[in-house]
C-alpha positions in Angstrom: 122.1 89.8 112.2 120.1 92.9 111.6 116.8 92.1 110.0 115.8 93.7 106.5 112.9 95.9 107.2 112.9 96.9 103.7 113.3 93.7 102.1 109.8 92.5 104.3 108.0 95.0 103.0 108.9 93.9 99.3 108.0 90.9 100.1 104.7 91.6 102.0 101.5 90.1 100.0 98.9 92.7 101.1 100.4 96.5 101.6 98.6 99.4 103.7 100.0 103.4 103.4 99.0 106.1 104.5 100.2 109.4 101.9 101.0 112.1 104.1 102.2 116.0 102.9 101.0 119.1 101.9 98.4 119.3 99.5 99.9 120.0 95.9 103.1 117.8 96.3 101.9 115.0 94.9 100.1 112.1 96.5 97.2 112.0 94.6 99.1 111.5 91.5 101.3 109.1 93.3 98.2 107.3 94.5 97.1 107.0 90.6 100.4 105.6 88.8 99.9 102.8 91.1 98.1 100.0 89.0 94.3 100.2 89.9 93.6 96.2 90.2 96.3 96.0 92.6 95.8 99.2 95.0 92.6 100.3 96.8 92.9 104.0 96.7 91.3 105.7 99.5 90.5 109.0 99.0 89.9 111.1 102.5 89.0 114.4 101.1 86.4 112.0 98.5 84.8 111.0 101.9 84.8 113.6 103.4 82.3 115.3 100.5 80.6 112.4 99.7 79.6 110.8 103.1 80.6 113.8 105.8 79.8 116.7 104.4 77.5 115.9 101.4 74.4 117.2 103.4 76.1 120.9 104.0 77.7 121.1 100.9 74.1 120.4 99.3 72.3 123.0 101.5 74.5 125.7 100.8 74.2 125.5 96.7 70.6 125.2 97.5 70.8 128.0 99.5 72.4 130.0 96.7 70.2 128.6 94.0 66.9 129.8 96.0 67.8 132.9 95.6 67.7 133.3 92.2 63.9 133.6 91.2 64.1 131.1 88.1 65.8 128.3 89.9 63.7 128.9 93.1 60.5 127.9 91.4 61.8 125.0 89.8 63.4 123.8 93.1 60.1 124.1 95.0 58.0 122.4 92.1 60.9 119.7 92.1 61.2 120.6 88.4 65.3 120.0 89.1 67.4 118.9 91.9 71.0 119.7 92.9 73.6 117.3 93.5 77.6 117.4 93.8 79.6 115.7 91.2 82.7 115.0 93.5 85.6 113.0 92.4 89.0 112.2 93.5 90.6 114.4 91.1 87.5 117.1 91.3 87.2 118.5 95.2 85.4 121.5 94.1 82.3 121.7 95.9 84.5 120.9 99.1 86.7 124.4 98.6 83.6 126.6 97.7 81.7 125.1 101.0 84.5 125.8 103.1 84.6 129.6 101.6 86.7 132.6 102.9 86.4 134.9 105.3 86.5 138.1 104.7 83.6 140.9 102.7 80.4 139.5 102.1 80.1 141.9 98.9 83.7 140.5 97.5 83.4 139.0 93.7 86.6 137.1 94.6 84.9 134.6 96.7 82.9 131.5 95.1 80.1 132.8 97.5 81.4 135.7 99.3 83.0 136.3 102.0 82.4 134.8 105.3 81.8 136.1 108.4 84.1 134.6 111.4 81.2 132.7 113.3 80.4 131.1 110.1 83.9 130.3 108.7 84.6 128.9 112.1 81.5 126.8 112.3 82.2 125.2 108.7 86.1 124.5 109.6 85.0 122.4 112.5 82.3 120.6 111.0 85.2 119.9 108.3 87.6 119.3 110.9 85.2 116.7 112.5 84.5 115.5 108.7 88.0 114.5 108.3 89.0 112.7 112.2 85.7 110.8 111.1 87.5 109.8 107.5 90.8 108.4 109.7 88.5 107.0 111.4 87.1 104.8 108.5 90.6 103.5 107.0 90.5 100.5 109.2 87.5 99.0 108.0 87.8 100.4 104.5 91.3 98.8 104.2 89.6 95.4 105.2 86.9 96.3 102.9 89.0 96.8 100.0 90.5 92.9 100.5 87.9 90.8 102.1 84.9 92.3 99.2 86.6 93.8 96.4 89.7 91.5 96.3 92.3 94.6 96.3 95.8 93.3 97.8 97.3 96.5 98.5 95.7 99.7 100.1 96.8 103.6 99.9 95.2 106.2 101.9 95.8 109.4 100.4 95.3 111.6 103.4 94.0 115.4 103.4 97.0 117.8 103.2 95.4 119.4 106.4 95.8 115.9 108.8 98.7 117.4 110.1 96.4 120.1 111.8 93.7 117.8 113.5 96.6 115.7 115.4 98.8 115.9 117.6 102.3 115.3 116.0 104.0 115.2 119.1 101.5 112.8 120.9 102.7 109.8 118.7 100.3 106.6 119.4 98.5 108.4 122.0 97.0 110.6 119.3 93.8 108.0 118.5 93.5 109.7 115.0 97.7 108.3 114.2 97.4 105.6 116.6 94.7 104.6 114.0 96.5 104.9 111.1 100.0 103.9 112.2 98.5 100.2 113.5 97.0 99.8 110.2 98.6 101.6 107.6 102.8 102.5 107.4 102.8 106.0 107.3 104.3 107.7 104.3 105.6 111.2 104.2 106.6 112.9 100.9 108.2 115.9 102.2 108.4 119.1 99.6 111.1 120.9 98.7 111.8 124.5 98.1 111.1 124.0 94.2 107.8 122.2 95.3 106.9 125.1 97.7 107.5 127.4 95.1 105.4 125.9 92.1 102.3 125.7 94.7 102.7 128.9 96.1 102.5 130.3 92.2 99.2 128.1 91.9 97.7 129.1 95.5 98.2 132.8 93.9 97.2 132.6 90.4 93.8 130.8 92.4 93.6 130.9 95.9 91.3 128.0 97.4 89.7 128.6 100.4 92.1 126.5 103.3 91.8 124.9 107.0 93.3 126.3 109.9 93.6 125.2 113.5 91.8 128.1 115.6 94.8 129.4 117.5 96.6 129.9 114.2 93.6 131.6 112.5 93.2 134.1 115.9 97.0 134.9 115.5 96.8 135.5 112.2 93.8 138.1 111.5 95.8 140.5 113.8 98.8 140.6 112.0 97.2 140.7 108.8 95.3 143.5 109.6 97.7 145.3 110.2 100.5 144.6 107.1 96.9 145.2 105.2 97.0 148.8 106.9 93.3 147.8 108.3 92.5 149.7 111.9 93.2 147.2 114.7 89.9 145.6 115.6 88.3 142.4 117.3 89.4 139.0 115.4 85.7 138.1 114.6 85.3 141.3 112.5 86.6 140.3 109.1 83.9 142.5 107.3 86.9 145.1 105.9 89.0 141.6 104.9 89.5 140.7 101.3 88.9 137.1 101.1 91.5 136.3 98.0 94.0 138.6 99.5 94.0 136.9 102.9 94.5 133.3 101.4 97.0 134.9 99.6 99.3 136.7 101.9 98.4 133.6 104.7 99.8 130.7 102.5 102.8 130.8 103.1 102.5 130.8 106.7 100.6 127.8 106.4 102.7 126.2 104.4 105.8 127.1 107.0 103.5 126.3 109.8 102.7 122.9 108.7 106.8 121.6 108.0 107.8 120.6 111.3 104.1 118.9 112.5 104.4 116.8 109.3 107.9 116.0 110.1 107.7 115.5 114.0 104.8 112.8 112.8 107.4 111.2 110.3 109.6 111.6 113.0 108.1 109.3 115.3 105.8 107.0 113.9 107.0 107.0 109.9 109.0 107.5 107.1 110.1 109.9 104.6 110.1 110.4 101.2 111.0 113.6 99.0 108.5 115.2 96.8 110.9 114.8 93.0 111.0 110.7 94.0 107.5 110.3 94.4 107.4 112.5 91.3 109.6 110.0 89.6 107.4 106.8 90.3 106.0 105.1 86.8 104.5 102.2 88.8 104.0 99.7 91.5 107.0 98.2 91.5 108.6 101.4 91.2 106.7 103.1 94.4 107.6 99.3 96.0 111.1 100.1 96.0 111.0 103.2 96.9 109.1 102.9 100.3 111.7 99.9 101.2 114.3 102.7 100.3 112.8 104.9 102.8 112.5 101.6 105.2 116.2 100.8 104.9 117.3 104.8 105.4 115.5 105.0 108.7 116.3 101.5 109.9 120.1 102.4 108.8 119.9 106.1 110.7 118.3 104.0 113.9 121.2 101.5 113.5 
């Protein structure tokens, strides 16, 4: 007798997933048809602004706002304060912090571009932000039932995760180890249609983006030089539009991230496609369909 995977997990009283998949196809808004006194919904990117990064993010609107005479006098007289109004659905202040590289004088950019030591130094302090955010799902996840009384739990995970682990390292990754222990890992893997309708988003406003180091350093060359800019060190981005270089770089991204998110559902999860999470009206609905994924693999494995 081969034992029903799928039909446990319907039957499991207190459920913990982990969302993975680009960002744009669709797990925030799968996280919010599930019914809210029944699922704890663990935002990673909220966390990260509001516990990892709220400091920075502060410092560098202050850092703007002092430079405008008006606001710097009523700042130093404590006339005002600034503070970030982060929400699940309003990640804002995270994408202007991050910023662009590229020309400091561009009007493209929130802020300007960045130069490379700086972009760097902010894509590692996010990269830190969010392992730190994995980190926390364990005890938020007990959190959510021993003090708020939540049954179920959903992490809906940063569309750059797949960058800041090591797909192929399975359990000895601590950051997946982490999450596949105490969380069933959940990819909803996008289509060609999906790629396409956030591709025309990421161009009609491109957000500033993580990227692993080596990826970035591989990048800037070849750029340059489909730009028709002269060839020149990778930490000189001062000739670099910052829009244009999100831009042309997405879809690399995008490509580049496929087969980490897979080889992760690969070994240590399932899969879902994007148009059947987009087709979830509820809890019950989004039950089924994980034990449907369940029941695929276990079938595939049998």
């Amino acid at each position: 007798m081969i034992y029903d995977f799928g039909e446990a997990f319907r039957r499991a009283p207190h459920k913990a997933i982990t969302l993975l998949g680009m960002s744009g196809v669709g797990k925030t808004m799968l996280a919010d048809r599930l019914p809210k006194a029944e699922w704890f919904h663990y935002s990673a990117d909220y966390r990260i602004g509001t516990k990892y990064l709220e400091e920075d993010i502060l410092d560098n609107i202050k850092r703007k706002a002092m430079q405008v005479p008006f606001l710097r006098k009523l700042l130093l007289s404590d006339s005002i304060y600034i503070c970030s109004n982060i929400t699940v659905d309003n990640l804002d202040p995270i994408s202007t912090y991050l910023g662009k590289i590229g020309r400091p004088d561009s009007v493209g950019a929130e802020e300007g571009g960045l130069s490379y030591e700086e972009f760097r130094h902010r894509q590692d302090l996010h990269e830190q932000a969010e392992i730190a955010s994995m980190i926390d799902v364990a005890r938020f996840k007990a959190k959510a039932l021993e003090i708020y009384g939540y049954p179920n739990f959903i992490n809906d995970a940063s569309g750059s995760i797949c960058e800041i682990v090591d797909p192929k390292a399975g359990t000895d990754d601590p950051v997946l180890d982490i999450l596949s222990r105490d969380t069933l890992l959940l990819y909803i893997r996008a289509g060609e249609a999906d790629y396409k309708r956030v591709e025309a988003a990421a161009m009609r406003n491109p957000k500033p983006l993580f990227y692993r180091d080596d990826f970035l350093q591989a990048a800037i060359p070849e750029y340059r030089s489909e730009a028709g800019l002269p060839p020149s060190p990778v930490s000189h981005v001062d000739d670099i539009d910052p829009d244009d270089f999100v831009k042309w770089i997405f879809p690399k991204l995008w490509r580049h991230r496929i087969p980490r998110y897979q080889a992760i559902a690969d070994r240590l999860g399932y899969v879902i496609e994007a148009d059947e999470a987009a087709s979830v009206r509820d809890g019950h609905d989004f039950t089924d369909l994980v034990a449907g994924a369940i029941d695929r693999r276990q079938k595939a494995g049998a």
